[in-house]
C-alpha positions in Angstrom: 151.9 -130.3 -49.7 149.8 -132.7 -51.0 146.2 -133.5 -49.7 144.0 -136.2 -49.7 140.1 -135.9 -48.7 141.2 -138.1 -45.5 144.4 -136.1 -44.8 142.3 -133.0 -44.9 140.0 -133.9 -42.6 142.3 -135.1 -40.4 143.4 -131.5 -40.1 140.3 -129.9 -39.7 139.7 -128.0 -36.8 138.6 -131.3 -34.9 137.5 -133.3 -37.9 133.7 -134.0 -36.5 131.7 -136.3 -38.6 127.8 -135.3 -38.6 128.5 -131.4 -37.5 126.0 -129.6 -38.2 126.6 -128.2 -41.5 124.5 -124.7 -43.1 120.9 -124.9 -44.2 120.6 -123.7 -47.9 119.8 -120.4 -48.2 120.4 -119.2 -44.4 123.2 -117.4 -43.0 123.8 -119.4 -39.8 127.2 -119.2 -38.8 129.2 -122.4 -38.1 131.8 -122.7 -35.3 134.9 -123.6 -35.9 135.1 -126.4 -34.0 132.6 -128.2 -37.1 133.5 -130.5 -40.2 136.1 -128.2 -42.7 139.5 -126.7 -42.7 141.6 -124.2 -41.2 142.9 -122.0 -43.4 146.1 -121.3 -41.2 147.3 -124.8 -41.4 148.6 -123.9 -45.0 150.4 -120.9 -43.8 147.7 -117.7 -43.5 148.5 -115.7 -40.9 145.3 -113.1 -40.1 147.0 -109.6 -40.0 149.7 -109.8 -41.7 151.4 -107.2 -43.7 152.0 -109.2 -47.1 150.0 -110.4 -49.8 148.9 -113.9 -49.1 147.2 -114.8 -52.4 149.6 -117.9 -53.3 148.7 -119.2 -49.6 145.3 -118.6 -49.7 144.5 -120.4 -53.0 146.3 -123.4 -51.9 143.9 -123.7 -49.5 141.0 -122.6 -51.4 141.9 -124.9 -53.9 142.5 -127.8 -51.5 139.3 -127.5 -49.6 136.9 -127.5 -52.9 138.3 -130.9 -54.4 137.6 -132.4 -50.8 134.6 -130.6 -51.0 134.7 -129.5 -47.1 134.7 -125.9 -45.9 137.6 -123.5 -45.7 137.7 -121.4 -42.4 138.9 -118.1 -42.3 139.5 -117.3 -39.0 139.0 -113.4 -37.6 141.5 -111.0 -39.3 142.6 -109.2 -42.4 143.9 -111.1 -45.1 145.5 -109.5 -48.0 144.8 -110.7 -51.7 143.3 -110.7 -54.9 142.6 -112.8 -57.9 141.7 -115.4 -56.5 140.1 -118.0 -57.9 136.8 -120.1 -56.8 136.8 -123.4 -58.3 133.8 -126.3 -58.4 132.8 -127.0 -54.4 134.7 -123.8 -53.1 132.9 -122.8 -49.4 134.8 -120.3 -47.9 133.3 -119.3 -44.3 134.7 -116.7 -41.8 133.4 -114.6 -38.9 130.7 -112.4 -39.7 132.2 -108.8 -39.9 135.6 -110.1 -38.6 137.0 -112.0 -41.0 138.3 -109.3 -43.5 139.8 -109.9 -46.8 141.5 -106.7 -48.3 142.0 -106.3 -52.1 145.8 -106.1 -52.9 146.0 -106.5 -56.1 144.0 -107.9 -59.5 140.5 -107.3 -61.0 138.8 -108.3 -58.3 139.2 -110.4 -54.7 137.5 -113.6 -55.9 136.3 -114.9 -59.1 134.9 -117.7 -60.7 134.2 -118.7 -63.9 132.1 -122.1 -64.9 132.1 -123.5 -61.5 129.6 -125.1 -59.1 128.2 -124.7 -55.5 130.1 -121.7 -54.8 129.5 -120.1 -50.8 130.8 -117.1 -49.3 129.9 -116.5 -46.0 130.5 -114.7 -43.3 133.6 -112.5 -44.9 134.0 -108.5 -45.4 135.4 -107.9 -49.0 137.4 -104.3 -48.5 138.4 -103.0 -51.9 140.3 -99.6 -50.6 138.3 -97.8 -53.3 141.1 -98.9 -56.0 140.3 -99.1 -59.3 138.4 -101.9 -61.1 138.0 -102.6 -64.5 134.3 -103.0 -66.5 132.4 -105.4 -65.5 134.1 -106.8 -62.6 133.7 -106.4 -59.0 135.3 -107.2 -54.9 133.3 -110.5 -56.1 132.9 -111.9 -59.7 131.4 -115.0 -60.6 130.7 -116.0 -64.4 128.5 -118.8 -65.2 128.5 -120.5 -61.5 125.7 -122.4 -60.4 124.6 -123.2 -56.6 125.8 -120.0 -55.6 125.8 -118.7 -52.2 126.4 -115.3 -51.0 125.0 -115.0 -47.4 125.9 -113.0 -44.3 128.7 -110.5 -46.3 129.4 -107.0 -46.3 130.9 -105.7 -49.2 132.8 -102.3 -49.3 134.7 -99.5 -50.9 134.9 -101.2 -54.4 136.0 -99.5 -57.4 133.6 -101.2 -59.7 130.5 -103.5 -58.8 130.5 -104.2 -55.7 129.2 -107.9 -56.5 129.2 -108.8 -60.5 127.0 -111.7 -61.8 127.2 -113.2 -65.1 125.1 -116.3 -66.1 124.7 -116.9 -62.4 122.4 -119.0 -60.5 121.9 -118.6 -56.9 121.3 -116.6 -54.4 122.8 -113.3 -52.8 121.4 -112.6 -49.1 121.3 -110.9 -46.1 124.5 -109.0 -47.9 125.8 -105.3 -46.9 127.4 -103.5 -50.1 128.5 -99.8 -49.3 129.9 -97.2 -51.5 130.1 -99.2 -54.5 132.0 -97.1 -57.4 129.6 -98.4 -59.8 126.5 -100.6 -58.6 126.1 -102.6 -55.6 124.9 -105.9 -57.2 124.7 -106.1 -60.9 123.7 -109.5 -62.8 123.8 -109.9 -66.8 122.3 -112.9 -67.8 121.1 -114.6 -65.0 119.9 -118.4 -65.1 117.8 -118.4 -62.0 118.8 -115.6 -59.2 117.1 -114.9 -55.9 118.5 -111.1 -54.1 116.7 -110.8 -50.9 117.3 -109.0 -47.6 120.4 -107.3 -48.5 121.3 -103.5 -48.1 122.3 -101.1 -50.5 124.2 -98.0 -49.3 125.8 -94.9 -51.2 126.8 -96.3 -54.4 127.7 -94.6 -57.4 125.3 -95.3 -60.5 123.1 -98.0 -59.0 121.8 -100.4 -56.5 120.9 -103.4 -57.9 120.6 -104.1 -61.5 119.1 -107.1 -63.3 120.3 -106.6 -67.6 120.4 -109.4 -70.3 122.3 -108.6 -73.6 119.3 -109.8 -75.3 115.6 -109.5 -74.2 114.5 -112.7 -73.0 113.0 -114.9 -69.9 115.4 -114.1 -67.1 113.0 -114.7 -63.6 115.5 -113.0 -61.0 113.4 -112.4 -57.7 114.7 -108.8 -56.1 113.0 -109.0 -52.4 113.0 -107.4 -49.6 116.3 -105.2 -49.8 117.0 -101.9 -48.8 118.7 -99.3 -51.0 119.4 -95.7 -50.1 121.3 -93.2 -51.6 121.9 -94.1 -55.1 123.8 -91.3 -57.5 124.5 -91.0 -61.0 127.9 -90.1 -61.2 128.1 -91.9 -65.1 125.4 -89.1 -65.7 123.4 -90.0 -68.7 119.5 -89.6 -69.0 118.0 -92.5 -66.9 120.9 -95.8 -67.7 122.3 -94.6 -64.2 121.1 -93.2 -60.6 118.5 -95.7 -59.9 117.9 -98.0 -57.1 116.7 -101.2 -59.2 117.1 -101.4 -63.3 115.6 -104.2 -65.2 116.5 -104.0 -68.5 115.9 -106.5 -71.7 115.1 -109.5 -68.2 112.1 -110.6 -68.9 109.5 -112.1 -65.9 111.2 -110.7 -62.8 109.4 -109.8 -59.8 110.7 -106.7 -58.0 108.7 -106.6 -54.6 109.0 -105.7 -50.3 111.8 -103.4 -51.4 112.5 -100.2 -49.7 114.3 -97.5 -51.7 115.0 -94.0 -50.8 117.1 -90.9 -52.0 118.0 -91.8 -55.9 119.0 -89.9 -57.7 117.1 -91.2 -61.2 114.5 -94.0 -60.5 113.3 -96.3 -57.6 112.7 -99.4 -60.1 113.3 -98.8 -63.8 112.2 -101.4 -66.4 113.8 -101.2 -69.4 112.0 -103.5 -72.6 111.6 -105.6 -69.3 108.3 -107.8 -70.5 106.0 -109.3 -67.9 107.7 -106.9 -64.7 106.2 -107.3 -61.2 106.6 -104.1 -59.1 104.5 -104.7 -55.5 104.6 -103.4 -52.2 107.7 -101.7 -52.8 108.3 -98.4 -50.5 109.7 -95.7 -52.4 111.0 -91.8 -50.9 112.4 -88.9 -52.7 113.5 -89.7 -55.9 114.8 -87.4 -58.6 112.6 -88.4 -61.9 110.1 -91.4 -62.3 109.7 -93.0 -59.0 108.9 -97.1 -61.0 109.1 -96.3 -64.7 108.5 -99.1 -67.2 109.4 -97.8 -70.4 110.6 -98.9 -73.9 110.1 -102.1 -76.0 107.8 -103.9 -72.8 104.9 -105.9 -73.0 103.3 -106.4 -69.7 103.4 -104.7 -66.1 101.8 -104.7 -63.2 102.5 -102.2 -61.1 100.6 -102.8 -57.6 100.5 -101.7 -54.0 103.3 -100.0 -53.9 104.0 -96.4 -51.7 105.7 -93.6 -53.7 106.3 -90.3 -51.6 108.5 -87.9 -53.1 109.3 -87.5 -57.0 109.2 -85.8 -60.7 106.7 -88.8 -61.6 105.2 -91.5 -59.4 104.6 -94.2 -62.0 104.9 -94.3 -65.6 103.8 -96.6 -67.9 105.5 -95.3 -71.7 106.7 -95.6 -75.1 103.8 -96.7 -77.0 104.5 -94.4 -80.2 108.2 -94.9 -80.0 109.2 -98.3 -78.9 105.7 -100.6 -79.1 105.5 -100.3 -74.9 102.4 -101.8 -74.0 100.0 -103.9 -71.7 100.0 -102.7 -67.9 98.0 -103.0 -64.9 98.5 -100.1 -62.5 96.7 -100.8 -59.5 96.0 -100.0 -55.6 99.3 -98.0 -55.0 99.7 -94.7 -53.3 101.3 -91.6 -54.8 101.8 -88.2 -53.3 104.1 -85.3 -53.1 104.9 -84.9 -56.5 107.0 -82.2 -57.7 107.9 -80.0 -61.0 111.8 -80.5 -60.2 114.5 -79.5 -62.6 116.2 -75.9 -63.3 114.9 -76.0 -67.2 111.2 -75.2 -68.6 110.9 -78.6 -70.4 111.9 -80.8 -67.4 109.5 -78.6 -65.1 106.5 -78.7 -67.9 107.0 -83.0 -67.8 107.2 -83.2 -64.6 104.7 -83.2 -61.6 102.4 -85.9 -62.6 101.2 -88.7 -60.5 100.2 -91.4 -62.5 101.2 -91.6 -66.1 99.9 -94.7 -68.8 99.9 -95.1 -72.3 98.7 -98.4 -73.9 96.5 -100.8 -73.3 96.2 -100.6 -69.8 94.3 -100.7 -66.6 94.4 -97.8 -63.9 92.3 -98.6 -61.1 91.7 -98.4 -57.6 94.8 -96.0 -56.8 95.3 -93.1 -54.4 96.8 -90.0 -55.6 97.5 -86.9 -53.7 99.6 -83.5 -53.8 100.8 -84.0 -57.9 102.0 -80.8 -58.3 100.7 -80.7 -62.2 98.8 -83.8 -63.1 97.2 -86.3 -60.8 96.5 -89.1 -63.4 97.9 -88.3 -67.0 96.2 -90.7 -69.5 98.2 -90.7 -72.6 100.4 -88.1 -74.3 99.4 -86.7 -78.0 99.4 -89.9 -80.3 100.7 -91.8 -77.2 97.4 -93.1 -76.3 95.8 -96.4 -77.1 92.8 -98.3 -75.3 93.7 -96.8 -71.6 91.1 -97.6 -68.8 90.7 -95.3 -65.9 88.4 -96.7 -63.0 87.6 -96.3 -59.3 91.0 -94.0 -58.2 90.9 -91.0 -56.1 92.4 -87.9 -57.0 93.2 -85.1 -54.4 94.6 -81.7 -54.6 96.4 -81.8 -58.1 95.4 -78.8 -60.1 94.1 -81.2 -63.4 92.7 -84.5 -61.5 92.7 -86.3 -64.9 94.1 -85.3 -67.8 93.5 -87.8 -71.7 95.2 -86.9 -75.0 93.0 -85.9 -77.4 95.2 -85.3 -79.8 95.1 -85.7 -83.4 96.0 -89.2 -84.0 95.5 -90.2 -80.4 93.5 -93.5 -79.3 90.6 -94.6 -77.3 90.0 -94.2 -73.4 87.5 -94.9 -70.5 87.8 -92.4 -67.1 84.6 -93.3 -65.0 83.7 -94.0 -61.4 86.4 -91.8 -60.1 86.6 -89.1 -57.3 88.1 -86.1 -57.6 88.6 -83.5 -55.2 90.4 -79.9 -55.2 91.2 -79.6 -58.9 91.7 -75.9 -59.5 92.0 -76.0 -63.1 90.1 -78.6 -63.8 88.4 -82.7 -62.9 88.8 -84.0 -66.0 90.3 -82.0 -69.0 91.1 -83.0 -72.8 94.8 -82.2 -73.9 96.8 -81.8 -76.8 99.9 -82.1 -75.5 100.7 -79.8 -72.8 98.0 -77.6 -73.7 93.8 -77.7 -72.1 91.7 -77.9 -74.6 88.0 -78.7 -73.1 86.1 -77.9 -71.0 86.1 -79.9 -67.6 84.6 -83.3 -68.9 83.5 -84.3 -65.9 81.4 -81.3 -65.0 79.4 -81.9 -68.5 81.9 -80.2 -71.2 80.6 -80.6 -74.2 83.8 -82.9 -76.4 84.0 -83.8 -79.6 85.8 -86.7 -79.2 84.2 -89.9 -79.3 87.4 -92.0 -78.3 87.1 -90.7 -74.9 84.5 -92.0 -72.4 83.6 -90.2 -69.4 80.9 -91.5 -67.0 79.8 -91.4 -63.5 82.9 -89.6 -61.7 82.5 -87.2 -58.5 83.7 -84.2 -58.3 84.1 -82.4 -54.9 
């Protein structure tokens, strides 16, 4: 059947010129009684038994050259592989309009195409089987994209899969994800805001480049919970946001519970903001930035439950450097772990390395170390001002070992330190006196002035 932009209109459900059509970036439903097309004038039938794939890509395809909506009324519709060209709005009935994965790599998929919406639609993917890199909703180098009002489920992959993608993803469910809820490689100018993150496999939402460079994704305001790492590994899975080799993203209002590696993870992620993120029991560093970074700030965020509440790390290794780590709280900080070595690194509150500000934080309850400044030669030009210290049994511990850097702890308040305010270590071993009691040191890298000690 062939279409014209006049004959489609015609068969719109009503056809009204001037409807009101959706505001960018807000998942308002539209009736559908407004300006588009019905998908069951090209034979979709909601709830039936066979794969409608062929018919619903007739349509799709249809709609996007007249550039008017495609309706989807409420049902389940059976497909896969289908593809989203240029001008491709698909809208249905939030959490009735169902389309079930029946075969392929993934439901729907772009590649190089423009102003892209979904809206409004359950992707199902019956937890079959998906290959790398693809998830119930790939799009590859689409721009104007628009993901709002969708609940994505039971994929055997990514739930959502981004590559070279600019747009936005929001108010979006994704549950039991094989792999990660939202994953983006590459982005070109992403906003993730207000979604939720539920029960996925090896991560919530992940922001990677295949090179390190400027990348600017915004993660707001989304809730992840209950984030394994199935994949295993030693930190590339489990955790609830990873930004790795993406440059300038901000990471901020988030609230992230029960992971099984990391809350936020940067990885060689220059210039990350972490703020006013909420953060409960996770298994290792609750926001980590680690590796080949230059430039952090780490600020106002709650941690409450982990092996380490913030590290900043990697000087000796991998060049990590240049961090602000300021006004956050961090309590309840355990030794986890069943061997000696994970036990002996764990526990610590605060952890920084290189060239880096510590100042005005809150820690409590660090079963080891309440603020750890470096770690033997892992030390370099390390500030510690103005933080308060509670019922950790070292408040502050600074390397002093041999080849170890400059640091400044002052103006700081310690209280219930059973082993020790301020201590000198080689490694994992005491080896002063408690500095800020008057210790006599040897060291004339380290600075310490002007701290209370209750």
């Amino acid at each position: 059947m062939a279409l014209d932009r006049r004959s489609i209109l015609g068969l719109s459900a009503g056809g009204i010129a001037g409807a009101a059509m959706p505001t960018p970036g807000r998942a308002t439903p539209m009736p559908l009684g407004s300006l588009g097309l019905d998908v069951t004038h090209f034979g979709v039938n909601a709830g039936s038994p066979d794969d409608q794939s062929a018919a619903l890509q007739r349509a799709i395809d249809a709609s996007a050259e007249a550039r008017v909506p495609l309706w989807l009324p409420a049902g389940t519709y059976i497909a896969g592989d289908l593809v989203l060209p240029s001008g491709a709005q698909i809208y249905g009935i939030r959490g009735a309009t169902r389309l079930m994965l029946g075969h392929g790599a993934s439901i729907v998929a772009s590649a190089r195409a423009d102003q892209v919406t979904l809206q409004g639609l359950v992707f199902d993917g019956r937890r079959e089987f998906l290959p790398k890199d693809r998830g119930l909703v790939s799009l590859r180098h689409t721009r104007g994209v628009r993901i709002l009002d969708c609940f994505v489920q039971e994929s055997g992959g990514d739930g959502i899969f981004l590559e070279g993608v600019e747009g936005e993803i929001a108010h979006t469910t994704v549950i039991g994800a094989a792999h990660a809820g939202i994953r983006s490689i590459d982005a070109r100018g992403l906003l993730v805001a207000q979604n939720t993150i539920l029960n996925t496999g090896n991560g919530g939402i992940l922001i990677w480049r295949q090179h390190a460079g400027d990348d600017g994704t915004q993660v707001l305001a989304n809730r992840i919970e209950n984030v394994e790492a199935r994949a295993g590994g030693t930190g590339e899975n489990g955790n609830g946001i990873n930004v790795f080799r993406a440059a300038n993203v901000l990471v901020a209002d988030n609230r992230i519970r029960n992971c099984a590696f990391s809350a936020v993870r940067g990885n060689s992620a220059s210039n990350l903001q972490v703020r006013g993120n909420a953060v409960t029991n996770v298994g290792e560093v609750a926001i980590f930035s680690e590796f080949s970074f230059e430039g952090a700030v780490i600020a106002n965020n709650v941690v409450d439950g982990a092996a380490i509440g913030v590290s900043i790390t990697n000087l000796h290794q991998y060049g990590g450097r240049l961090a602000v780590c300021h006004g956050n709280i961090v309590r309840n900080v355990m030794r986890t772990g069943t061997r000696q070595e994970d036990r002996e690194a764990r526990g610590i509150g605060i952890h920084a390395e290189a060239d880096t500000a510590v100042t005005g934080n809150v820690v409590e309850n660090a079963e080891a170390i309440g603020i750890r400044v470096g770690f033997g030669v892992g030390l370099r030009d390390v500030s510690v001002t103005g933080n308060v210290v509670r019922v950790c049994p070292i408040g502050i511990a600074v390397s002093v070992a041999p080849g170890a850097g400059s640091a400044m702890v002052a103006n700081n308040l310690i209280a219930d330190a059973a082993k020790g305010a301020i201590l000198g270590m080689e490694w994992y071993k005491a080896v002063t006196g408690d500095l800020a009691r008057g210790a006599e040191s040897r060291h004339a890298q380290i600075t310490v002035s002007g701290n209370r000690v209750r």
